[in-house]
Steps between C-alpha positions, in 0.01 A plus 500: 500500500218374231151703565164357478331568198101399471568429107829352494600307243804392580818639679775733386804332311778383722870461411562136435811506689359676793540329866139566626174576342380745754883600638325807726296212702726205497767689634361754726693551864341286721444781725266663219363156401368447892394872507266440184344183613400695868355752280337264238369244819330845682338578177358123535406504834325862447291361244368260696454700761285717282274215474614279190585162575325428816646136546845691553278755745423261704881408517608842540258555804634094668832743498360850630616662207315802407706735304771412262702689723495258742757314279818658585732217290447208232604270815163650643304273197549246725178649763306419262340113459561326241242345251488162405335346149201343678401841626504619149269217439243527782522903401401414123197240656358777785525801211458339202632506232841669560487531878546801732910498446514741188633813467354622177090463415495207190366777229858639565665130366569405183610113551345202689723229576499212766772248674501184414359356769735224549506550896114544515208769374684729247535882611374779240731787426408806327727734323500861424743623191703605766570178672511300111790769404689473876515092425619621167812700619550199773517291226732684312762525769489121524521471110795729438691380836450154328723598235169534265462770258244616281494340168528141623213218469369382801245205570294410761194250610387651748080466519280786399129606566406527888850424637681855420886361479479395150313859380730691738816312390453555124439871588773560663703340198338692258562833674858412550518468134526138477333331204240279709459107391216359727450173465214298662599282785492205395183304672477246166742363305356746238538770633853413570611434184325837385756691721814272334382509166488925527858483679644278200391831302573757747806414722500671792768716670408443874206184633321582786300165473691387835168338654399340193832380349494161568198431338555672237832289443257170549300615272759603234688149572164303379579758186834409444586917552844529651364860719826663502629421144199443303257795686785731623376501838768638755542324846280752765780660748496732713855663668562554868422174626617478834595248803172638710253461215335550214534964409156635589300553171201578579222458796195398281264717242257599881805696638784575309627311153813644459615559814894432393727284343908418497784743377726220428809659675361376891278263654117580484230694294506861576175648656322751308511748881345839365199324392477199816557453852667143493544325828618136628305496877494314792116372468493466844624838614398665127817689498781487260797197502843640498642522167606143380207322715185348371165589569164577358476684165284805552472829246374829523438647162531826483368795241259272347126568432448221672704253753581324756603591831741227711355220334657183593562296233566160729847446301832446598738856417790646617709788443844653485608870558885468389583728199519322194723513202249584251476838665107484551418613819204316598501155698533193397239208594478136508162249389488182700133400383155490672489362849183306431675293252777384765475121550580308817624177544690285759573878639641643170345763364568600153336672197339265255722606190811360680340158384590583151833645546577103637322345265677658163812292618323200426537418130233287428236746580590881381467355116342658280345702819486465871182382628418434871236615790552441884201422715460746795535320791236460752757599789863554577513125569393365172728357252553765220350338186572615128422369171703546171473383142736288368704677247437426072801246530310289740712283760460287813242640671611382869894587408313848410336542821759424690709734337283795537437372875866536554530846294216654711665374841839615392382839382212598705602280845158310528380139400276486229259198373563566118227367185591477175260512315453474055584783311148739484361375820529857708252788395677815284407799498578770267630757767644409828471101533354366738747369788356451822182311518272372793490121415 
């Protein structure tokens, strides 16, 4: 088991060929594994208790609990309320600037970072050395379950300065042992081709550029760079896809950004247990789905400086108990997205990226890149309406529509009035486009 280390460098050496990177954790007796979380959620709770944190006192005392005592099981987690991101919010406005939710005083931190704000005000998060080297370790786990070693070349996109994934990501690389190749999203055209041009020099081992990759291949295609054989840039993968879902990665920089990832041998991402309480819950009842069953994402971190307790993340999880053959004995959980992005129509409701996985089987618009954007609709009632770009080879433009029309019906089981509109007519953006607009 690695120890924490308040000038750490970087970890010990592994053995290449070794299953796990941390095989005392990943393959503790469940038994043990449930008997360290009770002890590691009581050492939570008396902290609060004790007066830090007194958003999560105010929870504790909704639930009459008063001693950590008073939880007698990790099933008891569930007395407590959970926390949604809006609270975080209103904390951070009534106690500004970093709210009444923290564990650890700020001249204890080392690292500001924010959320992107893409559902509304961005959260802060603070982090102590402690918490920057437990993401570290999480990220490690992923890394070397991945099939990544140290050694390799690994790029990324991701954005930097107040949003902490790109600055958190790179660390973790680096203290895996990766060589690092950060890249600026690519917002312009020129800053595009400044990533490419550095890959044509540098070809990378592993791309983590998944939310940026197609405009990087517009942007290369204007060039004339084939990605793949002129820059060397590998196809981003990740193993363990399953039937339920996309493997649980991670539950945003605010809670926990490595929370697990896929094994390759079953279904799902394993959950990272000694250092999280990971639940799927009923949000009506707030207690936990039975094992296969979907409910709300909520996580308890656990031996942090600072973190979260039952905050409900509002997305679509669930998890499986059965052994797997990988031999790790943690739990294995399923991403279904954010609720908020669910879109209704005609009484179908459906996540917003299913739009795209209809619309690649329509030729004339996934060339050089796929470009479209549905308009939320106003009510259940109202015709779903998307817009794409017509692909570089051009083409009928009604045939077109009425091709993607029929994709989106076939695939996704609702009518859709479909646009299609020239080739650079929809807004791009250099990390995460831009796919559900209000108008």
């Amino acid at each position: 088991m690695p120890t924490y280390e308040a000038t750490f460098l970087g970890p010990a050496p592994r053995d290449p060929q070794q299953r796990f990177w941390d095989p005392e954790m990943q393959t503790l007796p469940r038994e043990e594994l449930r008997a360290l979380q009770l002890d590691r959620l009581r050492a939570v709770v008396a902290r609060v208790i004790d007066g830090k944190a007194p958003l999560f006192g105010r929870k504790l005392a909704a639930a009459g609990i008063t001693a950590p005592a008073d939880l007698t099981s990790v099933d008891d987690v569930n007395l407590i309320p959970t926390t949604l991101k809006q609270e975080l919010r209103d904390s951070e406005a009534d106690h500004p600037p970093f709210g009444d939710y923290r564990f650890t005083p700020r001249e204890e931190c080392v690292r500001l970072g924010s959320s992107t704000g893409t559902t509304g005000v961005p959260t802060l998060t603070l982090w102590t050395r402690r918490d920057i080297w437990l993401e570290y370790e999480s990220a490690a786990r992923v890394w070397w379950r991945n099939g990544w070693r140290p050694g390799q070349i690994v790029t990324h996109a991701h954005p930097a300065y107040l949003y902490g994934g790109g600055v958190m990501l790179s660390g973790c690389l680096e203290y895996f042992g990766m060589l690092n190749l950060w890249v600026a999203p690519p917002d312009t055209d020129e800053l595009g081709e400044q990533g490419i041009r550095m890959w044509e020099r540098v070809h990378p081992d592993v791309s983590m550029v998944a939310f940026s990759h197609g405009r990087f291949v517009e942007i290369a295609s204007k060039l004339g760079v084939d990605l793949v054989n002129d820059a060397g840039l590998p196809s981003f993968t990740l193993r363990g896809f399953g039937k339920k879902g996309i493997p649980i990665m991670t539950c945003g920089v605010e809670a926990y950004a490595y929370l697990g990832g896929p094994c390759g041998e079953g279904e799902g991402g394993h959950v990272h247990e000694d250092w999280a309480i990971v639940q799927a819950i009923d949000p009506a009842t707030g207690r936990d789905k039975p094992s296969g069953e979907w409910g709300n994402l909520v996580v308890t971190t656990l031996d942090r400086d600072n973190g979260l307790v039952r905050y409900d993340l509002e997305e679509a999880a669930c998890f499986i108990d059965e052994p797997c053959a990988c031999g790790e004995t943690t739990k294995r959980g399923f991403w279904g997205g954010r609720f908020k992005d669910l879109l209704a129509s005609h009484g179908k409701h459906f996540q917003v990226n299913e739009i795209e996985g209809a619309l690649r089987s329509v030729d004339a618009v996934k060339k050089p890149t796929l470009e479209w954007q549905v308009v939320k609709p106003s009510d259940e009632r109202a015709p779903l309406h998307v817009r794409v770009e017509l692909g570089g080879d051009g083409g009928d433009v009604a045939v077109v529509a009425g091709q993607c029309a029929a994709a989106i019906e076939s695939e996704v089981g609702v009518k859709a009035e479909v646009d299609v509109v020239e080739r650079g007519s929809l807004e791009r953006r250099g990390y995460k486009q831009l796919r559900l607009v209000d108008q």
